[in-house]
C-alpha positions as CSV (number, residue, x, y, z in Angstrom):
1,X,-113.3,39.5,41.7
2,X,-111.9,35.8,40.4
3,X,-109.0,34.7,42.6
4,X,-105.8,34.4,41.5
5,X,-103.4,31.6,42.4
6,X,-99.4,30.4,41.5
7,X,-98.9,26.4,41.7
8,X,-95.2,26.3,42.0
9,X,-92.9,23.1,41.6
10,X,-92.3,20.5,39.2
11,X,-89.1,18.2,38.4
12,X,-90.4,15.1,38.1
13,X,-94.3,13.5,37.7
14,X,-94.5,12.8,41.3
15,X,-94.8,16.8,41.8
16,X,-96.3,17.6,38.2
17,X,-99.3,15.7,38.2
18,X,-100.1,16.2,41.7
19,X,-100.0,19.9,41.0
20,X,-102.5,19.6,37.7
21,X,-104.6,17.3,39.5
22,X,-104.7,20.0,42.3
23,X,-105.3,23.1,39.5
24,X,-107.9,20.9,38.0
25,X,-110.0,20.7,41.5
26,X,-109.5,24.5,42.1
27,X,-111.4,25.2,38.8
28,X,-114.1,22.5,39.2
29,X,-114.7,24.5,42.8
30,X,-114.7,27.8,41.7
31,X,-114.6,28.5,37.7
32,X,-113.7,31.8,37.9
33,X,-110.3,31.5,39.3
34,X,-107.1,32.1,37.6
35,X,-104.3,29.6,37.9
36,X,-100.5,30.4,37.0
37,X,-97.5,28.3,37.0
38,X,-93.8,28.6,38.0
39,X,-91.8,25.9,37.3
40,X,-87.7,25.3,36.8
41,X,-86.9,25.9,33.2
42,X,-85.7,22.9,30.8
43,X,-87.7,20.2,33.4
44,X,-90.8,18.7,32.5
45,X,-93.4,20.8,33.7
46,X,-92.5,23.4,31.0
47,X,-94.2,20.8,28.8
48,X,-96.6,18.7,30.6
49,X,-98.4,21.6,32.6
50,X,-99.2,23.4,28.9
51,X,-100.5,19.8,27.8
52,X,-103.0,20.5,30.7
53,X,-104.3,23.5,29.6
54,X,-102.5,25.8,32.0
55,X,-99.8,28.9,31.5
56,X,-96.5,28.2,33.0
57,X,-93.6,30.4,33.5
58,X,-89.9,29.3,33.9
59,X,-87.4,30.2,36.2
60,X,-83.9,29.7,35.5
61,X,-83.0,27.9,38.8
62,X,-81.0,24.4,39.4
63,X,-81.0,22.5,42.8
64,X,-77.7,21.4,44.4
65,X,-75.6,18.9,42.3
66,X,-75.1,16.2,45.0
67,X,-72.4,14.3,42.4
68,X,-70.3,17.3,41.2
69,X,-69.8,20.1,43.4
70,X,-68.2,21.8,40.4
71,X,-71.2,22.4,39.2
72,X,-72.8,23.9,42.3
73,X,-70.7,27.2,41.5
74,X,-73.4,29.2,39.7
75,X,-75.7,28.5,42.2
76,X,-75.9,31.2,44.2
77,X,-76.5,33.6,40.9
78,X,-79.0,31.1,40.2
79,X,-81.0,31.4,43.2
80,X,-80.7,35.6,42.9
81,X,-81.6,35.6,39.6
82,X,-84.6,33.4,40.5
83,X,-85.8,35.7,43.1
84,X,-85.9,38.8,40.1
85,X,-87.7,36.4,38.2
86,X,-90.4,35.7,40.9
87,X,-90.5,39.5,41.9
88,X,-91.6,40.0,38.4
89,X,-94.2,37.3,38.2
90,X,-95.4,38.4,41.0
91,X,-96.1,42.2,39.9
92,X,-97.9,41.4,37.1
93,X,-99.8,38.5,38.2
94,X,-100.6,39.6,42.2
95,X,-101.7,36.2,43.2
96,X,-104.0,35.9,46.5
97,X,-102.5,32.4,47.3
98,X,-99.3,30.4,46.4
99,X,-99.5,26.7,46.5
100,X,-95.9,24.8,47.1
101,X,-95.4,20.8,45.7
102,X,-91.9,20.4,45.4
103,X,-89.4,21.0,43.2
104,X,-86.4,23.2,42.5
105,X,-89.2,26.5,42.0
106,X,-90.9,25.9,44.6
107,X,-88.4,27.7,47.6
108,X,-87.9,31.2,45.6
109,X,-91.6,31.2,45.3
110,X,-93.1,30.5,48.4
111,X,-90.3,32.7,50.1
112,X,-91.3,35.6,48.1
113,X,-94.6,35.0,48.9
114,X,-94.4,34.3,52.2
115,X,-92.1,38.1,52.6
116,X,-95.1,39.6,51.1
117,X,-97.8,38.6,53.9
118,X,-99.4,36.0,50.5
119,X,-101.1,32.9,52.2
120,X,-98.9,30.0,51.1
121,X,-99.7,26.0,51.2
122,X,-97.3,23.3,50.4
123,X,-98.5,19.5,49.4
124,X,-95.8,17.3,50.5
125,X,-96.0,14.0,49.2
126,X,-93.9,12.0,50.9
127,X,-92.8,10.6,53.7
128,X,-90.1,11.8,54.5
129,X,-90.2,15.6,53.5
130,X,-88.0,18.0,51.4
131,X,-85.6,20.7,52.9
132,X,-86.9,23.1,51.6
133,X,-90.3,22.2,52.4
134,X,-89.5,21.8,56.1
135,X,-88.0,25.7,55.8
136,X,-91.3,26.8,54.2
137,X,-93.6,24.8,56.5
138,X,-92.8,27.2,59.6
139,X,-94.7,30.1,57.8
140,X,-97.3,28.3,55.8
141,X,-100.6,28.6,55.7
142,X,-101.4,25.1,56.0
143,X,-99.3,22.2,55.2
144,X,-101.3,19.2,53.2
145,X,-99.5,15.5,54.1
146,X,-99.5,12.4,52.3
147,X,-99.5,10.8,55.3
148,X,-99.9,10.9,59.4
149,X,-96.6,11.5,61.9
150,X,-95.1,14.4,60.0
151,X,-95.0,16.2,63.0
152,X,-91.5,15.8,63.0
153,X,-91.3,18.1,59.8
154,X,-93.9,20.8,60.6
155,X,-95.7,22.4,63.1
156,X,-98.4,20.2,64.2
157,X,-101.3,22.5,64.2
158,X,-100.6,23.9,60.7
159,X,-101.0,20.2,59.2
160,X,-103.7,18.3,57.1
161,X,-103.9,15.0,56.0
162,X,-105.4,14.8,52.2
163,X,-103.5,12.5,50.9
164,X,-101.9,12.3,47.7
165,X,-103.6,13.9,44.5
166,X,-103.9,11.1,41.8
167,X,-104.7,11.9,38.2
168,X,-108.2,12.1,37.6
169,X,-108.5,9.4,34.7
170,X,-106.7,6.8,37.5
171,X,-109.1,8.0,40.5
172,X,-112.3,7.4,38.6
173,X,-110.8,4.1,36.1
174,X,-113.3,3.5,34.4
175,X,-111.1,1.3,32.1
176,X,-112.2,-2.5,31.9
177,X,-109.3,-5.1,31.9
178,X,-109.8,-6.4,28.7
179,X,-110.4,-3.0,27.4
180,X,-107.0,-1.8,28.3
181,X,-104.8,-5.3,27.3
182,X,-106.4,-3.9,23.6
183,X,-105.2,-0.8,23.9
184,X,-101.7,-2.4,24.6
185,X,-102.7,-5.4,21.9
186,X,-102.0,-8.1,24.7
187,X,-104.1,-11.3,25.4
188,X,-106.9,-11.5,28.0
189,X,-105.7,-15.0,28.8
190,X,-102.1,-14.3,30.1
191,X,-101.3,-12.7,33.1
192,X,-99.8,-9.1,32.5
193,X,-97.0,-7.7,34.2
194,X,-96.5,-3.6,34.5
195,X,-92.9,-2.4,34.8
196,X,-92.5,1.6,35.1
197,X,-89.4,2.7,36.3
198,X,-91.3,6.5,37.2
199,X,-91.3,9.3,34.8
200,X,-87.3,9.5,34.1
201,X,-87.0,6.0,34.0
202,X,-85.0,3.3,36.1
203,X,-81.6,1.6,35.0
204,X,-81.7,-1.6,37.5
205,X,-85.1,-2.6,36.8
206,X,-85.1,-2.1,33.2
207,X,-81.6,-4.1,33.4
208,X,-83.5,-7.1,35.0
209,X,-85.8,-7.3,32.4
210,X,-83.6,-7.2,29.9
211,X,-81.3,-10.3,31.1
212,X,-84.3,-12.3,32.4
213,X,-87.1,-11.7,29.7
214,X,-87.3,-15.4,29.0
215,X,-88.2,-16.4,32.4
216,X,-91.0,-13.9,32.3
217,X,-92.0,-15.1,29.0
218,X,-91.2,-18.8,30.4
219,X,-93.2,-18.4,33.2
220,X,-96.3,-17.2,30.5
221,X,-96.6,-13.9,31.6
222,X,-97.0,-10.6,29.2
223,X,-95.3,-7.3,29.7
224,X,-96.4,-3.4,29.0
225,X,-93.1,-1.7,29.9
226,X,-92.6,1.8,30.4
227,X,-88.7,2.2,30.5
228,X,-88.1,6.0,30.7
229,X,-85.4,7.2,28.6
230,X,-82.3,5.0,30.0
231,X,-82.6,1.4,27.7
232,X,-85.3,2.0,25.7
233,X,-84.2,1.3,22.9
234,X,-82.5,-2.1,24.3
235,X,-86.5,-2.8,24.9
236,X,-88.1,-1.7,21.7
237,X,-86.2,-4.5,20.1
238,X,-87.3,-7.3,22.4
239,X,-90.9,-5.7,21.8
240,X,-90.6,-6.0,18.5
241,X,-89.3,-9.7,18.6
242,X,-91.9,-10.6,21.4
243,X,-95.5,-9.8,20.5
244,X,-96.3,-10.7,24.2
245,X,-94.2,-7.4,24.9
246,X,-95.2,-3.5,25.2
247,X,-92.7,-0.9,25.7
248,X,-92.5,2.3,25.1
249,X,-90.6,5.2,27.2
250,X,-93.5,6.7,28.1
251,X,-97.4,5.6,28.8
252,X,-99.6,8.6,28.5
253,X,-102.6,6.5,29.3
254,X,-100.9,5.6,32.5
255,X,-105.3,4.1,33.4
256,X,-105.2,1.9,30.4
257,X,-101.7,0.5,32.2
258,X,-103.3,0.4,35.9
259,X,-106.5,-1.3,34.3
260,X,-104.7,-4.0,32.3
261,X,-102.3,-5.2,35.4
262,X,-102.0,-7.8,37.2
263,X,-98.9,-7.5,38.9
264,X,-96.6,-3.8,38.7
265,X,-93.0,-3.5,39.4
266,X,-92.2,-0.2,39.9
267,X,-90.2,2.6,42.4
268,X,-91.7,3.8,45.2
269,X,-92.4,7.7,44.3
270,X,-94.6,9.3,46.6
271,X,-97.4,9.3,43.6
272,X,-96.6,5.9,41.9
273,X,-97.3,4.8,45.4
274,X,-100.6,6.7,46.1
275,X,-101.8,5.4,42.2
276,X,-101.2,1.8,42.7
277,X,-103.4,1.7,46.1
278,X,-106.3,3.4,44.1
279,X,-105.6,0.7,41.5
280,X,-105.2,-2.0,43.9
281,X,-102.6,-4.5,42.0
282,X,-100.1,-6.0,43.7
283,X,-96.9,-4.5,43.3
284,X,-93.0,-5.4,44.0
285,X,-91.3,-2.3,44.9
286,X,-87.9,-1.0,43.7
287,X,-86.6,1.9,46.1
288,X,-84.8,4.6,44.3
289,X,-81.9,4.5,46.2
290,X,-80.4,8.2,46.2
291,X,-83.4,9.5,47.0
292,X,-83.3,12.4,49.4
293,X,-83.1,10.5,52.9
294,X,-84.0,7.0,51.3
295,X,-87.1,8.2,51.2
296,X,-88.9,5.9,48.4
297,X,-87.3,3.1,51.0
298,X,-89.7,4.3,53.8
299,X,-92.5,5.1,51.5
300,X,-92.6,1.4,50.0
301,X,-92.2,0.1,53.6
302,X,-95.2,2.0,54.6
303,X,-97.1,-1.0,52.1
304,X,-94.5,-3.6,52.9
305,X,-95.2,-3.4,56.7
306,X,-99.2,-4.1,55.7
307,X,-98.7,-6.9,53.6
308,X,-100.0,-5.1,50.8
309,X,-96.7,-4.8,49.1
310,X,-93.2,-6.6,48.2
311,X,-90.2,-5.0,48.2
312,X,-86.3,-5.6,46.0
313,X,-82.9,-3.3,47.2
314,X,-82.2,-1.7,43.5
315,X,-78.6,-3.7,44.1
316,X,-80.6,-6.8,43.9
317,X,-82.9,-6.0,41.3
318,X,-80.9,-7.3,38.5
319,X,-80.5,-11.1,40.2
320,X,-84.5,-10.7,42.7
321,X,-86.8,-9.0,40.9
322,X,-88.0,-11.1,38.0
323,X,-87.4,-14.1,39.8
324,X,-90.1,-12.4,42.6
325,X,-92.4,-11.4,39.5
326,X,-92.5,-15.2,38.4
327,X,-93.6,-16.0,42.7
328,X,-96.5,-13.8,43.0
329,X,-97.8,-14.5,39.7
330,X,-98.0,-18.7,40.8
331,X,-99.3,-17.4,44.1
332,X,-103.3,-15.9,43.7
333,X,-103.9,-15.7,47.3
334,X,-101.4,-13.8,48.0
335,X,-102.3,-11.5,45.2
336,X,-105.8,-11.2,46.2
337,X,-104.5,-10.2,50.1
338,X,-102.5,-7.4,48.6
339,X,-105.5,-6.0,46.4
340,X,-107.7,-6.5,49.2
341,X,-105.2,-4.2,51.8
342,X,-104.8,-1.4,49.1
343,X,-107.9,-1.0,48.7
344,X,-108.2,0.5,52.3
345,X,-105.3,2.5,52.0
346,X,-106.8,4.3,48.6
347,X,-107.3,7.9,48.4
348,X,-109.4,9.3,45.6
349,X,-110.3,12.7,46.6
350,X,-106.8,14.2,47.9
351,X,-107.0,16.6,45.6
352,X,-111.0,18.0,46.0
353,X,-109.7,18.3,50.0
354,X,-106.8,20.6,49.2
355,X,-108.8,22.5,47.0
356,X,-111.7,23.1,49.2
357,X,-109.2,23.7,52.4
358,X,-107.5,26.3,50.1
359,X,-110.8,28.2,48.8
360,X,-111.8,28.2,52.3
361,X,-108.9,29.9,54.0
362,X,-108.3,32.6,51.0
């Protein structure tokens, strides 16, 4: 008989791809199995997970509205409705296992599955966990860490370290440098700066490219620039005036981008985090600041503290962040130090060890 397993979560890339990544080790380990997914309708899981090759099914659930409590007041119907959904799903798919990564879908499921005696696993990916995570974690099956000390969050003797599943095509690169500045139709002879603001895109770092461009250009440095949807359009036009500019709001070949780097500004997401130390390029971290508990603060710091990373407040980005770019790129010692650090704090096989700790408890 094949096994039969829900991935639940979604929201953002940082749980998405950690999720597929997961799926795809599942399959590589045992063929036979059968792999569903729940995610939060009109997110983008509902489109990337299909792109993977896997079924998804939406549930019409929204987290709490931090900026506009107004909004909150459907919530509760929300949730309910959420937990019909889930009892449905469940009935015609009987799963023997439920794996957790964060993201609004992730509580109704794992509570349901958790009432009904289903084994349950949850990847937490930061450093700093979710609520509803820490909720979950007392009757989880096992709970697979980013990182050490999360004792704090969940019971000590049900925790794992794995890690942080990175996309396959980044774990094994096998993308030359010169390779990937043709796929971006940039010069091997310039130094090439990688700005991503994450998967929905950051305002104050795509701000201080805008106003400082010419000092980057100045400074003879070339820029791929992934600007999520805020400003994008702002940065098409200076890519189209600048042929020493990229930018698009979204790299799907996010190896081609790793490979052709020499220095990445980006936010401090739990995955962009665990993909830049298996790329090992030094990086200039922008914090996310309204993120749950700061925590993108404490997960840059956890680089920062090793010297294998810089970090800009998102309120000084606009003035710091360019200026910093311009530093490091003048400074190759300092460069090589941080590539030489990240390279022991790399992970490539997060995902395999979840997969095989799951197969083997099931």
């Amino acid at each position: 008989m094949s096994k039969k397993m829900i991935i639940a979560g979604g929201g953002t890339g940082g749980h998405i791809f950690p999720a597929i990544a997961i799926a795809h080790a599942l399959q590589q380990q045992d063929p036979s199995i059968q792999i569903l997914f729940v995610g939060a309708r009109g997110k983008m899981e509902m489109e990337k997970v299909p792109e993977a090759g896997y079924e998804i099914k939406g549930l019409d659930i929204a987290g709490f509205n931090r900026s506009s409590l107004i909004k909150n007041i459907a919530l509760p119907f929300k949730l309910v409705k959420s937990f019909f959904q889930v009892r449905k799903i469940f009935q015609s798919f009987r799963p023997d296992a439920v794996i957790g990564v964060g993201g609004y879908s992730t509580f109704p499921v794992l509570r349901y599955a958790q009432s009904k005696g289903i084994p349950t696993f949850i990847h937490e990916s930061n450093s700093f966990a979710g609520k509803a995570n820490i909720m979950l974690g007392k009757n989880a099956t096992k709970v697979f860490t980013a990182t050490d000390g999360m004792e704090r969050f969940f019971p000590a003797e049900k925790i794992l370290v794995t890690g942080n599943p990175v996309r396959q095509a980044i774990a094994a690169m096998h993308t030359g440098r010169d390779q990937a500045l043709q796929y971006f139709s940039l010069s091997p002879d310039k130094l090439t700066v990688l700005v991503v603001g994450g998967s929905l895109g950051a305002r104050s770092i795509n701000e201080a490219v805008i106003t400082h461009i010419d000092d980057l250009l100045k400074a003879g440095l070339q820029l791929i620039w992934q600007t999520g949807k805020t400003l994008s359009k702002e940065a098409m036009e200076i890519a189209v005036e600048h042929r020493e500019v990229w930018a698009n709001p979204f790299i799907t070949e996010m190896q081609y981008a790793y490979a052709a780097a020499d220095i990445i500004v980006a936010r401090a997401g739990a995955m962009t985090v665990a993909e830049i130390c298996v790329a090992q390029k030094p990086v200039i971290f922008v914090p996310y600041p309204f993120a749950t508990e700061d925590h993108q603060t404490v997960n840059a710091l956890q680089l920062v503290n090793k010297g294998a990373a810089w970090m800009v407040k998102d309120s000084d980005a606009k003035e710091q962040v360019v200026e910093k770019v311009v530093t490091l790129s003048k400074d190759a010692a300092t460069r090589r130090y941080m590539s030489e650090t990240l390279a022991g704090l790399s992970v490539t096989d997060a995902d395999q060890r979840v997969a095989n700790e799951i197969l083997k408890t099931i």
